[in-house]
Short mmCIF file of the C-alpha atoms (twelve columns), coordinates in Angstrom:
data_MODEL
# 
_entry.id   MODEL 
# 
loop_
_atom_site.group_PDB 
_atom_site.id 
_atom_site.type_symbol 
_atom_site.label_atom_id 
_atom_site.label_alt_id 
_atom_site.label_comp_id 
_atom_site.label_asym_id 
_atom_site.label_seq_id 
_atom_site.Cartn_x 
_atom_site.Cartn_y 
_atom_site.Cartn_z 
_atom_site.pdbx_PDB_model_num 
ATOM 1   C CA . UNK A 1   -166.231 34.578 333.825 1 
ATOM 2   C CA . UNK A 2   -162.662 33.922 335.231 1 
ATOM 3   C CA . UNK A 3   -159.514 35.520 333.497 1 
ATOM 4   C CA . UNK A 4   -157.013 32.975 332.508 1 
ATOM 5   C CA . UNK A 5   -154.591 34.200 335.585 1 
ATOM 6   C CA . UNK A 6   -157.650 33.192 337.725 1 
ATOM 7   C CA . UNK A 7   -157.677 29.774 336.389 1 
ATOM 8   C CA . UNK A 8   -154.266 29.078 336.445 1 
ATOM 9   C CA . UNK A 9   -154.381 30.393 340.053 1 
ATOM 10  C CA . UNK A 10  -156.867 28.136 340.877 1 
ATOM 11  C CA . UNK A 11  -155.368 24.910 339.639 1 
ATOM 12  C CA . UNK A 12  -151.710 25.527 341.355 1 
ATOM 13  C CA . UNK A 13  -154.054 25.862 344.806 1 
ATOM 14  C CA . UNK A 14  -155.409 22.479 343.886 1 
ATOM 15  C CA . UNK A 15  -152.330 20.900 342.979 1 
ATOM 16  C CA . UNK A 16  -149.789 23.059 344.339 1 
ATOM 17  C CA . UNK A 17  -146.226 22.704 343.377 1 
ATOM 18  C CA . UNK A 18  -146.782 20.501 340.265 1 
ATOM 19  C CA . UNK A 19  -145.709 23.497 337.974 1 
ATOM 20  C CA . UNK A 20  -142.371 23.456 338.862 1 
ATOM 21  C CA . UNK A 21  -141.758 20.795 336.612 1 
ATOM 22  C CA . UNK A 22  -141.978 23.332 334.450 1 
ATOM 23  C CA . UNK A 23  -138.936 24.951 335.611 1 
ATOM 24  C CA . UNK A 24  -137.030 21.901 336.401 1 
ATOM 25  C CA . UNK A 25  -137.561 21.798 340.290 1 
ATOM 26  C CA . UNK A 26  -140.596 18.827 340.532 1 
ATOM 27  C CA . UNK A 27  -142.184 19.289 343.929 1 
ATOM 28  C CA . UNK A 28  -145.119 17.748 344.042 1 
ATOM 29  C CA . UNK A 29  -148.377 17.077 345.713 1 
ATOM 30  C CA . UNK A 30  -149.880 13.335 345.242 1 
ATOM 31  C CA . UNK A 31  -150.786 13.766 341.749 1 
ATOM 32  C CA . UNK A 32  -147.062 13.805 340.604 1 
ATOM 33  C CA . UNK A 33  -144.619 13.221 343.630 1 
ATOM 34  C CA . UNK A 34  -141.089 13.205 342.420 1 
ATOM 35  C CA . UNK A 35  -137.420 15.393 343.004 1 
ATOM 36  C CA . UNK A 36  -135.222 16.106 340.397 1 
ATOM 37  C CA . UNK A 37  -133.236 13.170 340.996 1 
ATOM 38  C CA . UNK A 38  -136.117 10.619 341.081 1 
ATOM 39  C CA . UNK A 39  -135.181 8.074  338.823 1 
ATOM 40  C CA . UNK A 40  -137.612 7.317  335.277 1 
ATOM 41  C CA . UNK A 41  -141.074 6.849  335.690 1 
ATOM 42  C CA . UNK A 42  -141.705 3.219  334.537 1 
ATOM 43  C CA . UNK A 43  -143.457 3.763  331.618 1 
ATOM 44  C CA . UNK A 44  -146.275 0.759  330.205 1 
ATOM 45  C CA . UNK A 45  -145.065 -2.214 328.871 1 
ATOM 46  C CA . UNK A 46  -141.934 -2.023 330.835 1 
ATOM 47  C CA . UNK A 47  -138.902 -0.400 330.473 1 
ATOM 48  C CA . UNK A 48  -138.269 3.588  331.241 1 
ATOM 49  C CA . UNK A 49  -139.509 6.497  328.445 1 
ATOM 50  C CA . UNK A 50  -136.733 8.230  327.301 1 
ATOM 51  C CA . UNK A 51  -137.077 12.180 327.776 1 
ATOM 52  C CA . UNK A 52  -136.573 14.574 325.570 1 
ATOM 53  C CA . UNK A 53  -133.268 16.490 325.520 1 
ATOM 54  C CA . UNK A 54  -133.433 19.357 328.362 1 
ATOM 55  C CA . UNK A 55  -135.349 22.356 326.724 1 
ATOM 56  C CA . UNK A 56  -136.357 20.028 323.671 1 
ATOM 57  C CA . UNK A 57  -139.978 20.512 322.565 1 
ATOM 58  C CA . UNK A 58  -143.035 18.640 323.743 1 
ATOM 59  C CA . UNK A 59  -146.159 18.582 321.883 1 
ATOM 60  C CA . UNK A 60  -149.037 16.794 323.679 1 
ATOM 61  C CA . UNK A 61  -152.490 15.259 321.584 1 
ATOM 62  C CA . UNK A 62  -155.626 16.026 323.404 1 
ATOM 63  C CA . UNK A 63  -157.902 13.640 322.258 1 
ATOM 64  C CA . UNK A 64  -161.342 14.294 323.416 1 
ATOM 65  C CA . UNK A 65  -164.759 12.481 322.745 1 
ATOM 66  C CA . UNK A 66  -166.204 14.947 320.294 1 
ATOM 67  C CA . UNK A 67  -165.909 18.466 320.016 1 
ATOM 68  C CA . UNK A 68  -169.407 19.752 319.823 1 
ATOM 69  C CA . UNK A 69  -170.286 19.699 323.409 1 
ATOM 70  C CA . UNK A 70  -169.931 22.414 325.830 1 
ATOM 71  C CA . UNK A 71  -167.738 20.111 328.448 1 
ATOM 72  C CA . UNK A 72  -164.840 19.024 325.780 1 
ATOM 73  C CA . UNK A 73  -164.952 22.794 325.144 1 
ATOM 74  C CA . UNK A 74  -163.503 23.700 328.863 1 
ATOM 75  C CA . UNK A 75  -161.496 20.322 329.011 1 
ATOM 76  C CA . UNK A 76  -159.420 22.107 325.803 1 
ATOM 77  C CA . UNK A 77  -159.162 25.551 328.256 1 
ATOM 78  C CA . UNK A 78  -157.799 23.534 330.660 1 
ATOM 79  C CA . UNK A 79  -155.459 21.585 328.811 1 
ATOM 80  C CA . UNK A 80  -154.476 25.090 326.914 1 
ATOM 81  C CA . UNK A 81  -153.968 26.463 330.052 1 
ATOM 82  C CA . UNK A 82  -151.064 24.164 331.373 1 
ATOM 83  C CA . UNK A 83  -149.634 23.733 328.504 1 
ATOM 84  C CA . UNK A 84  -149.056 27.611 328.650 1 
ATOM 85  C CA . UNK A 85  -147.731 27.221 332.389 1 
ATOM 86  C CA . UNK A 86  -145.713 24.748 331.779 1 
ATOM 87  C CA . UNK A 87  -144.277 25.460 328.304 1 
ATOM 88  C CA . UNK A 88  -145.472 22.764 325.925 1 
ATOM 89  C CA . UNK A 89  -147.733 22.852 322.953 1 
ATOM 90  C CA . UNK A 90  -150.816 21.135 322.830 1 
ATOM 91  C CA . UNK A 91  -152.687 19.614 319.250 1 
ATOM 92  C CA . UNK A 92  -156.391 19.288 319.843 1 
ATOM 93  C CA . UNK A 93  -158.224 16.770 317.800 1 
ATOM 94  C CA . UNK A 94  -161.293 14.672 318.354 1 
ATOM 95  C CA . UNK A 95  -164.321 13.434 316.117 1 
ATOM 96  C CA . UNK A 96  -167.420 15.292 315.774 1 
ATOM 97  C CA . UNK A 97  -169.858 13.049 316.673 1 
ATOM 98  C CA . UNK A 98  -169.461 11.435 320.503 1 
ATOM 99  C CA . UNK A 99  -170.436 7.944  318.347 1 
ATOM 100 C CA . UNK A 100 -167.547 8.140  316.290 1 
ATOM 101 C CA . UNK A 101 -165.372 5.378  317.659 1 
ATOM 102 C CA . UNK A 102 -163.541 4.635  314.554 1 
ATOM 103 C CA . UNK A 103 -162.891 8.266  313.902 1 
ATOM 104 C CA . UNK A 104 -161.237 8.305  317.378 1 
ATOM 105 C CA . UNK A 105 -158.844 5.009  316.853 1 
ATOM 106 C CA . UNK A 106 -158.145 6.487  313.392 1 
ATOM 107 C CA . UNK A 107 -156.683 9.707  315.465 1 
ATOM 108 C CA . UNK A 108 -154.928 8.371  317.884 1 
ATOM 109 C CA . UNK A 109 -153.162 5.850  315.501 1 
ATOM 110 C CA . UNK A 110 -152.099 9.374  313.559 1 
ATOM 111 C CA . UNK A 111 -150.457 10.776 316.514 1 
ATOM 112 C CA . UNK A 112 -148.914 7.532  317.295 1 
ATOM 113 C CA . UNK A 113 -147.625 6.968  313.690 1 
ATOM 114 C CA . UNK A 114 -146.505 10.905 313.917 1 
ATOM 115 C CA . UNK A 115 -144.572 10.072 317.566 1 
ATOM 116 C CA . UNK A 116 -146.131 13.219 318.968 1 
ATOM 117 C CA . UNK A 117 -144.491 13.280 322.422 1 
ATOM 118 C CA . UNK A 118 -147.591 12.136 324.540 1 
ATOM 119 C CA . UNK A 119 -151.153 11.809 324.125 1 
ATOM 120 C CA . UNK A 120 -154.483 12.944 326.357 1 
ATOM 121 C CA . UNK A 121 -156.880 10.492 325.327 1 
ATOM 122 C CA . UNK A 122 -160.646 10.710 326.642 1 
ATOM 123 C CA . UNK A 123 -161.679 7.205  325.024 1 
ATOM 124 C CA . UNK A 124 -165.167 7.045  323.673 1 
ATOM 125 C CA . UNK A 125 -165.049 3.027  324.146 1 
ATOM 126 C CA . UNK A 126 -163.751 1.489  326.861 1 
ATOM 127 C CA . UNK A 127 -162.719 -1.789 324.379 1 
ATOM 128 C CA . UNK A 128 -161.895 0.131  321.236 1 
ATOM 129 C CA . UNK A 129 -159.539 2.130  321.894 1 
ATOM 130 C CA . UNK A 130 -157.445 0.093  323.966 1 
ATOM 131 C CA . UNK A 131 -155.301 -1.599 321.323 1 
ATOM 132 C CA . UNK A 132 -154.033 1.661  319.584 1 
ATOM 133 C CA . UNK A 133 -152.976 3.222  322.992 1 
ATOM 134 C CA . UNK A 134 -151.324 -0.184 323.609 1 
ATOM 135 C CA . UNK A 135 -149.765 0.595  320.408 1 
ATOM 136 C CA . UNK A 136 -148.810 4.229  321.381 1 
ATOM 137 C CA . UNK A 137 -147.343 2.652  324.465 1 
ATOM 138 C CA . UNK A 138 -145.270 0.661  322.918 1 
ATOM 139 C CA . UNK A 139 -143.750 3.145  321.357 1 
ATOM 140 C CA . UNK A 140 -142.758 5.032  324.344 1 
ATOM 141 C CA . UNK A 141 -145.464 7.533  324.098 1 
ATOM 142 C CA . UNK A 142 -147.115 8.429  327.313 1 
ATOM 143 C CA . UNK A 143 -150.414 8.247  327.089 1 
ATOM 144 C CA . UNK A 144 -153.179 9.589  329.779 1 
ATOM 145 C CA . UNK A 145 -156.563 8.307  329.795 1 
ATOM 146 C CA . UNK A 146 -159.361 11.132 331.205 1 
ATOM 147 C CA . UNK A 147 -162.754 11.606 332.058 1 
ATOM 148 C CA . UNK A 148 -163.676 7.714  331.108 1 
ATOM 149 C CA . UNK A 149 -162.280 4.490  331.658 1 
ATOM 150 C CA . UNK A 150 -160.259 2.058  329.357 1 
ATOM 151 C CA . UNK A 151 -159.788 -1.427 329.393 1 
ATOM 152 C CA . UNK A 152 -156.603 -2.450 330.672 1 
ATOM 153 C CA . UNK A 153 -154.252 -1.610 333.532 1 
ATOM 154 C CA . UNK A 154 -153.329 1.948  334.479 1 
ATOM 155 C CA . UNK A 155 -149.228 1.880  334.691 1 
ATOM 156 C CA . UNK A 156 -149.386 -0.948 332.771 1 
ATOM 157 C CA . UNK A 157 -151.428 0.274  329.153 1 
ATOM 158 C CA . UNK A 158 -151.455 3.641  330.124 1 
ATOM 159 C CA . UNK A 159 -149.575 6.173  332.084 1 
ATOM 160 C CA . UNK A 160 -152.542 7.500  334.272 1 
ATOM 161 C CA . UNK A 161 -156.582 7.453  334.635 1 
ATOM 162 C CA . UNK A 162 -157.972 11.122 335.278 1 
ATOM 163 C CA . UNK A 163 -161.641 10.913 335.899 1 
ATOM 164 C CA . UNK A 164 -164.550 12.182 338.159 1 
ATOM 165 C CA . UNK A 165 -165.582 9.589  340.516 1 
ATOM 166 C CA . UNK A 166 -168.818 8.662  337.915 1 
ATOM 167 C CA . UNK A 167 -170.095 6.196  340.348 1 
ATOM 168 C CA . UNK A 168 -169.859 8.496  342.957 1 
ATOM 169 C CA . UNK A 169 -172.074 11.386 341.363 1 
ATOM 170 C CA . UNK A 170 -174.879 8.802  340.208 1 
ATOM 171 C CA . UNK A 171 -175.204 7.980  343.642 1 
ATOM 172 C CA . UNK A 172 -175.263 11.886 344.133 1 
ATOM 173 C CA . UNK A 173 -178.013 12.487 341.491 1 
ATOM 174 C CA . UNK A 174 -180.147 9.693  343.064 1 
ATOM 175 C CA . UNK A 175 -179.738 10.789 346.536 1 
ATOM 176 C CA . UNK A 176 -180.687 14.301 345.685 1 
ATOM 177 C CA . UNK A 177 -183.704 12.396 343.486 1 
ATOM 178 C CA . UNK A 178 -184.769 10.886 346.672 1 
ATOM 179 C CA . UNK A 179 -184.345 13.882 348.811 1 
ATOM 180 C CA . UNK A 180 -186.629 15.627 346.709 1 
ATOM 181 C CA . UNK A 181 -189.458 13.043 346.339 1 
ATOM 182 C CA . UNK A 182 -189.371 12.171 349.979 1 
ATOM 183 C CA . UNK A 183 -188.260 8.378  348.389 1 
ATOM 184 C CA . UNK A 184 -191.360 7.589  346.375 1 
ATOM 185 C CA . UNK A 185 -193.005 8.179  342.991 1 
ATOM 186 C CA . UNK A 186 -192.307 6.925  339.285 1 
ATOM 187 C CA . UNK A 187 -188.825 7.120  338.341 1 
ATOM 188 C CA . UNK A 188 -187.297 7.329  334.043 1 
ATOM 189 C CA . UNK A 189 -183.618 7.617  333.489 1 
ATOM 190 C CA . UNK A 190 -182.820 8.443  329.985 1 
ATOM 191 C CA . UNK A 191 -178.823 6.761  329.573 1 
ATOM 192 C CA . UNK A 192 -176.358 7.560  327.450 1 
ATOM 193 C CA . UNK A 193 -175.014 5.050  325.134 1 
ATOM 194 C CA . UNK A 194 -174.293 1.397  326.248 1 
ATOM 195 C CA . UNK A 195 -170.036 2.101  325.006 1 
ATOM 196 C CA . UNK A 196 -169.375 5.041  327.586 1 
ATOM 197 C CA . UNK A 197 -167.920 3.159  331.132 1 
ATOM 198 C CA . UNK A 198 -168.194 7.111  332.460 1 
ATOM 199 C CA . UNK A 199 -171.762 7.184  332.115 1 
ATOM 200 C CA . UNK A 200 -172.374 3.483  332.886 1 
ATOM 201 C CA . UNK A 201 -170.936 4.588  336.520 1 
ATOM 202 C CA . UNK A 202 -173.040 6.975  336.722 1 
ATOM 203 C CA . UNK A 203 -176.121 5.168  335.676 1 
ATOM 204 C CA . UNK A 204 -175.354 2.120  337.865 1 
ATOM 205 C CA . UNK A 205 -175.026 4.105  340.846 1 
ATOM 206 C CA . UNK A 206 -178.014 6.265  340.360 1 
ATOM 207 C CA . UNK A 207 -179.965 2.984  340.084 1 
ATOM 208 C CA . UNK A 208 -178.051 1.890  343.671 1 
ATOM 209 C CA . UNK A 209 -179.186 4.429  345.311 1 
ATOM 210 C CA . UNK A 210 -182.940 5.173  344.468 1 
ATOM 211 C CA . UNK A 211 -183.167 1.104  345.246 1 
ATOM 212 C CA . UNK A 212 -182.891 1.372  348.464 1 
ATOM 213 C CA . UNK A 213 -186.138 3.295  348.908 1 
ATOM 214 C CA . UNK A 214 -188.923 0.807  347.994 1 
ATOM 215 C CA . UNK A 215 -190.993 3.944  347.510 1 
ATOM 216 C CA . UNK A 216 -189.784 4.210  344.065 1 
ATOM 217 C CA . UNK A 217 -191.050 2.910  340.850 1 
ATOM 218 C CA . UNK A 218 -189.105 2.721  338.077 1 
ATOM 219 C CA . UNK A 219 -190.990 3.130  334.956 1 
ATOM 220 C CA . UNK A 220 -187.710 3.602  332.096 1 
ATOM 221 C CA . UNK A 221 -184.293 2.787  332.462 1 
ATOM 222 C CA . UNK A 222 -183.293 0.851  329.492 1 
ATOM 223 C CA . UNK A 223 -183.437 3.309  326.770 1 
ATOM 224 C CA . UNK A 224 -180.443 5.604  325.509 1 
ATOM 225 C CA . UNK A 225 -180.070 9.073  324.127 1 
ATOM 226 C CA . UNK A 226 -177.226 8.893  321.917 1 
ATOM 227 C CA . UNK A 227 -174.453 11.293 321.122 1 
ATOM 228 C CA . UNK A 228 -175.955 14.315 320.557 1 
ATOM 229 C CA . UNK A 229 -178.970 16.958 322.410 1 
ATOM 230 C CA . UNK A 230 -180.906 16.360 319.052 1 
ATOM 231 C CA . UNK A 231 -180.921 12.315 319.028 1 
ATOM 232 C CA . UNK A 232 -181.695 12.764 323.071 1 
ATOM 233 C CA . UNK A 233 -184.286 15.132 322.414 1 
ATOM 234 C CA . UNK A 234 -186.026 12.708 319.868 1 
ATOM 235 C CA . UNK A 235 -185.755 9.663  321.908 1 
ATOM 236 C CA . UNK A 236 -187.398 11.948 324.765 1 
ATOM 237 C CA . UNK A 237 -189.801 12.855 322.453 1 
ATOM 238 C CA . UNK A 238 -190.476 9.147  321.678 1 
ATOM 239 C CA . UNK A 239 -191.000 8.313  325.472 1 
ATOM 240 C CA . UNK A 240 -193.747 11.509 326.157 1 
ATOM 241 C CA . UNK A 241 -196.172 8.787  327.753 1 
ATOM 242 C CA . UNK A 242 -193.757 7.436  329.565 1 
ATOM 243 C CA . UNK A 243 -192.404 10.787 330.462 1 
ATOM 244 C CA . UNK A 244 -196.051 12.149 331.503 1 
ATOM 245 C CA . UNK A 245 -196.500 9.663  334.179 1 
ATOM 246 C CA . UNK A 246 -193.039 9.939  335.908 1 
ATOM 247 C CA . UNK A 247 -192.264 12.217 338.766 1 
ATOM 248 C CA . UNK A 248 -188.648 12.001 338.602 1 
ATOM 249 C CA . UNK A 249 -186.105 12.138 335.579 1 
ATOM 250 C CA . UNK A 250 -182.482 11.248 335.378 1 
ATOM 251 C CA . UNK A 251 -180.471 12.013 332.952 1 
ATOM 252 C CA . UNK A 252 -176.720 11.149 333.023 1 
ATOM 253 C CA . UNK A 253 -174.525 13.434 330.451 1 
ATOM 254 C CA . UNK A 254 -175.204 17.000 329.125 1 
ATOM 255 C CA . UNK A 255 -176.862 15.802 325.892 1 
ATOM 256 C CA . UNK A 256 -179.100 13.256 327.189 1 
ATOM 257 C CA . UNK A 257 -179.837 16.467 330.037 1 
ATOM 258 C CA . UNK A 258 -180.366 19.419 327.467 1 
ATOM 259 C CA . UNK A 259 -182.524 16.888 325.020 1 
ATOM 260 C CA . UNK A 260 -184.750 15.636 327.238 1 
ATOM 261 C CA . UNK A 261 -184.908 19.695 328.724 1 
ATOM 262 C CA . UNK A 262 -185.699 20.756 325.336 1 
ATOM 263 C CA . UNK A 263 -188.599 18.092 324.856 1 
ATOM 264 C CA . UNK A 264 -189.976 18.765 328.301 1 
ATOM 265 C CA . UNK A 265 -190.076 22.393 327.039 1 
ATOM 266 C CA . UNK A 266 -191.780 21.959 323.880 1 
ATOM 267 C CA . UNK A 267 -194.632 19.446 326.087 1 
ATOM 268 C CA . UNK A 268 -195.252 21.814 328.672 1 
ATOM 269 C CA . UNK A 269 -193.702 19.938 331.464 1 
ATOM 270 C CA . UNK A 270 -190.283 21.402 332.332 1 
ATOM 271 C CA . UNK A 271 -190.736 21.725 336.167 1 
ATOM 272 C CA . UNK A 272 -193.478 19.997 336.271 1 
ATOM 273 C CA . UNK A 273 -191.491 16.749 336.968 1 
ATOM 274 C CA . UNK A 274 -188.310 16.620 339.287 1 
ATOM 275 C CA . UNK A 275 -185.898 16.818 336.648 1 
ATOM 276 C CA . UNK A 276 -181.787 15.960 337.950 1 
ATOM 277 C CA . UNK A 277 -179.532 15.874 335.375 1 
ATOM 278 C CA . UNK A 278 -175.472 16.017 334.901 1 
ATOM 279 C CA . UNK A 279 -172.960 18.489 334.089 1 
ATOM 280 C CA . UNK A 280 -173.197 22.177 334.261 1 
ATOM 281 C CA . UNK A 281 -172.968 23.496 331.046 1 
ATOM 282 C CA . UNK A 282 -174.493 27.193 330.489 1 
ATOM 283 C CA . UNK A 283 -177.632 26.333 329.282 1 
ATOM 284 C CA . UNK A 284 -177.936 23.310 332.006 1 
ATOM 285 C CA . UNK A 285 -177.056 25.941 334.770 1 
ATOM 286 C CA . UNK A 286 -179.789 28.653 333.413 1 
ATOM 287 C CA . UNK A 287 -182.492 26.150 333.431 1 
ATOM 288 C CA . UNK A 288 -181.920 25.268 336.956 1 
ATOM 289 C CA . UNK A 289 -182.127 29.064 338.080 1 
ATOM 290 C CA . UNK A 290 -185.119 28.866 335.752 1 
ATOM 291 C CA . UNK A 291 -186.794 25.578 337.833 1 
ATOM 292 C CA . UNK A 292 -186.869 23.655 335.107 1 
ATOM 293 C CA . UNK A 293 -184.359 21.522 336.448 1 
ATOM 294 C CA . UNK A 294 -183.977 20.595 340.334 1 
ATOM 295 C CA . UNK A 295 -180.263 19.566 340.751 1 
ATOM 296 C CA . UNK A 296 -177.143 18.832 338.391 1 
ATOM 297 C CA . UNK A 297 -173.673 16.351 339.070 1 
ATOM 298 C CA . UNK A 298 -171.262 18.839 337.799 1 
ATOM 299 C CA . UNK A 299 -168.098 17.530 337.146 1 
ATOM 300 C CA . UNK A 300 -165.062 19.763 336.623 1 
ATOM 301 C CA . UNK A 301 -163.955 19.364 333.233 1 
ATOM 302 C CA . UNK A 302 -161.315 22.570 333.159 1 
ATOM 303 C CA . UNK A 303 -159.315 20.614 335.507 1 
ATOM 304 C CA . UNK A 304 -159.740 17.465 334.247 1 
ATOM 305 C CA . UNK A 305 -157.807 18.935 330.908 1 
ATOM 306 C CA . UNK A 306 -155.185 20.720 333.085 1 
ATOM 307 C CA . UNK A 307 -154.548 17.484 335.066 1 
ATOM 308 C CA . UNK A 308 -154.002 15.619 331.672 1 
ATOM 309 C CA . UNK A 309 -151.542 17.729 330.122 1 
ATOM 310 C CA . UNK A 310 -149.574 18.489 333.514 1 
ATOM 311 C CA . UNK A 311 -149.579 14.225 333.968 1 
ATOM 312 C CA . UNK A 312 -148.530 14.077 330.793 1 
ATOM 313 C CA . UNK A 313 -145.799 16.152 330.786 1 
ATOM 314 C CA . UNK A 314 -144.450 15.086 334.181 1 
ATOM 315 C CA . UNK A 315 -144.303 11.124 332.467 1 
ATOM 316 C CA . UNK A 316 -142.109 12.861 329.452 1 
ATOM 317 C CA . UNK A 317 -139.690 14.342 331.982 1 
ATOM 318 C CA . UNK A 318 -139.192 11.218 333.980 1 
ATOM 319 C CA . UNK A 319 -141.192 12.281 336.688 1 
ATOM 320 C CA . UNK A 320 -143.581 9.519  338.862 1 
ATOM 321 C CA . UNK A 321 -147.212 10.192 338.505 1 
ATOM 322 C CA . UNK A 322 -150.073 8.800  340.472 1 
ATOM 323 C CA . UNK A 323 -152.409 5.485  338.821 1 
ATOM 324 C CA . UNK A 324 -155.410 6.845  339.667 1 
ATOM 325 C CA . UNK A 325 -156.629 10.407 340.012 1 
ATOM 326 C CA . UNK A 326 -159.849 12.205 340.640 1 
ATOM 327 C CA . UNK A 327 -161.404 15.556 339.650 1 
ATOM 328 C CA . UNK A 328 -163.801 15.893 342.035 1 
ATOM 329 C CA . UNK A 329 -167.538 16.185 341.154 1 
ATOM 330 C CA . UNK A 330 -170.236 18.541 343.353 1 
ATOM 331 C CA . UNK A 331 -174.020 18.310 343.468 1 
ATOM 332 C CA . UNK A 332 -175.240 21.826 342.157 1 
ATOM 333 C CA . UNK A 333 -178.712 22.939 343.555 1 
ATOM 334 C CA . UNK A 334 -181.151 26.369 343.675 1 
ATOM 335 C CA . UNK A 335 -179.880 26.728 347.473 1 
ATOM 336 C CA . UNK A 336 -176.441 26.661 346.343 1 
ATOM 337 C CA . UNK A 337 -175.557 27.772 342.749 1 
ATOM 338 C CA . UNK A 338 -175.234 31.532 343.261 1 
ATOM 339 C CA . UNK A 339 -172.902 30.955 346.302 1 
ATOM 340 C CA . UNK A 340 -169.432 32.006 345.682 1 
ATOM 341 C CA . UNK A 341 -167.380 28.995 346.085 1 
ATOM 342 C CA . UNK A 342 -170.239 27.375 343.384 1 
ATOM 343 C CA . UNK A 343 -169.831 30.732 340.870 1 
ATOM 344 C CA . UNK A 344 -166.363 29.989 341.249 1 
ATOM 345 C CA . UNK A 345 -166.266 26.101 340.688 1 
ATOM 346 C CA . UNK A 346 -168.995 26.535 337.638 1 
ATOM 347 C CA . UNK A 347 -166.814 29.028 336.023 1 
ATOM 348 C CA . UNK A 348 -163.801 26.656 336.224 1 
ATOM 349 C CA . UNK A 349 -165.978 23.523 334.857 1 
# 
């Protein structure tokens, strides 16, 4: 596991320089070009965000889906981590439940109504929560959307959009998926829920890519997990026929990957079926060592966090931050995960 110095030493060689702004200097690489006498960023809804008085506090809200999952729990590291490096405090509040829309609007209107400084917002609807960060905008408080899209305009609703490319690693799960069946057999994708544009991406693009082989049959992929391993798991469990018949599974989050896992388990047919799932969680990483599952999309969820509060932060201090930023994603695999650079990137994410 890396040490904290690690970590941070790994982000500033991914985005090296950003953490002068820390220190008043702002070089930059393209996630937040600017010099110390670059003018205000333009903040949403027009107009320029006023900093805070040199030296003044910042405290950032990092708003994530839920907190019960394994990813949202390095996303926080992350965030922690440059808000340590760059001297700011963060507040770290989401709902439980990953269904808990209202809970989420109900937050974020909080921190607006408290005028914390800026807000990290991973939005569990792409339609929901758009009107309170509108709101929050209006108010001059940065906000930075991560790891899923929101309605609206980035620079124009929002400061910045900090995602994996979702599309992207669907299309990476089903190329893998038809790598390993040679491009034929009976194909079930257990989704998500029909509210998360992340894991639309990645569903949409799975389904682009095992298309193109006409070898494929697909025999499930309207049905969806929900927002937690135990409602996946049951919905699995409702689908056994289905399941029992397939030689390929997709599954496009880490609870719809570690429920349908645990019901393959408890069927006797964990590696019996080409199983390719998404993120990279501990117990998601041990069954693929175990063969239980063939391949995962991890994202890299550590420096999604640290990218939000370091965006964040650079908007407060006037500084010009990119639209649009990515991640990065990697397809994890047997002949791969034990390699250093992997160790290294799994420990991070």
């Amino acid at each position: 596991m890396k040490t904290a110095a690690w970590r941070v030493s790994a982000i500033l060689s991914v985005t090296a320089g950003l953490l002068m702004i820390a220190g008043g200097c702002n070089k930059s690489n393209s996630s937040t070009p600017t010099a110390d006498n670059a003018p205000p960023a333009t903040q949403p809804g027009g107009g320029s965000a006023t900093p805070p008085a040199p030296g003044g506090p910042i405290t950032i809200a990092v708003i994530p889906k839920g907190t019960t999952h394994e990813y949202w729990v390095s996303v926080h590291k992350g965030a922690q981590a440059a808000a340590d490096a760059l001297g700011v405090t963060i507040t770290y509040k989401g709902p439980l439940k990953e269904s808990d829309a209202n809970g989420q609007v109900n937050i974020v209107e909080q921190f607006t109504s408290d005028n914390i400084s800026g807000i990290v917002l991973a939005p569990l609807s792409d339609t929901a929560l758009l009107e309170p960060v509108q709101a929050a905008t209006a108010k001059k408080i940065p906000v930075v959307v991560i790891d899923s899209a929101l309605g609206g305009t980035a620079g124009t609703d929002y400061v910045s959009y900090i995602s994996t490319n979702n599309h992207l690693g669907g299309v990476m799960a089903g190329d893998q998926m038809t790598k390993i069946l040679g491009g034929k057999g009976k194909l079930v994708m257990l989704r998500y829920a029909p509210y998360s544009a992340s894991t639309n991406e990645r569903e949409a693009g799975f389904l682009e890519s095992v298309k193109k082989s006409p070898g494929f049959e697909l025999l499930s992929v309207d049905q969806y997990g929900g927002a937690t391993e135990s409602e996946a798991q049951q919905k699995s469990e409702n689908m056994l026929d289905v399941l029992k018949q397939a030689d390929g599974i997709f599954c496009p989050n880490e609870s719809a990957t570690l429920g349908m896992l645990k019901a393959l388990q408890e069927n006797n047919l964990a590696g019996k079926v080409k199983f390719v799932g998404f993120d990279a969680t501990g117990p998601e990483v041990d069954a693929l060592k175990a063969a239980q599952i063939d391949a995962l999309v991890s994202q890299n969820p550590y420096v999604m966090g640290y990218m939000g509060v370091q965006t964040c932060v650079a908007a407060i201090r006037g500084t010009k931050v990119d639209l649009i930023q990515d991640s990065g994603v990697k397809l994890v695999t047997p002949d791969n995960v034990n390699t250093p650079d992997m160790v290294k990137f799994l420990a991070g994410g």
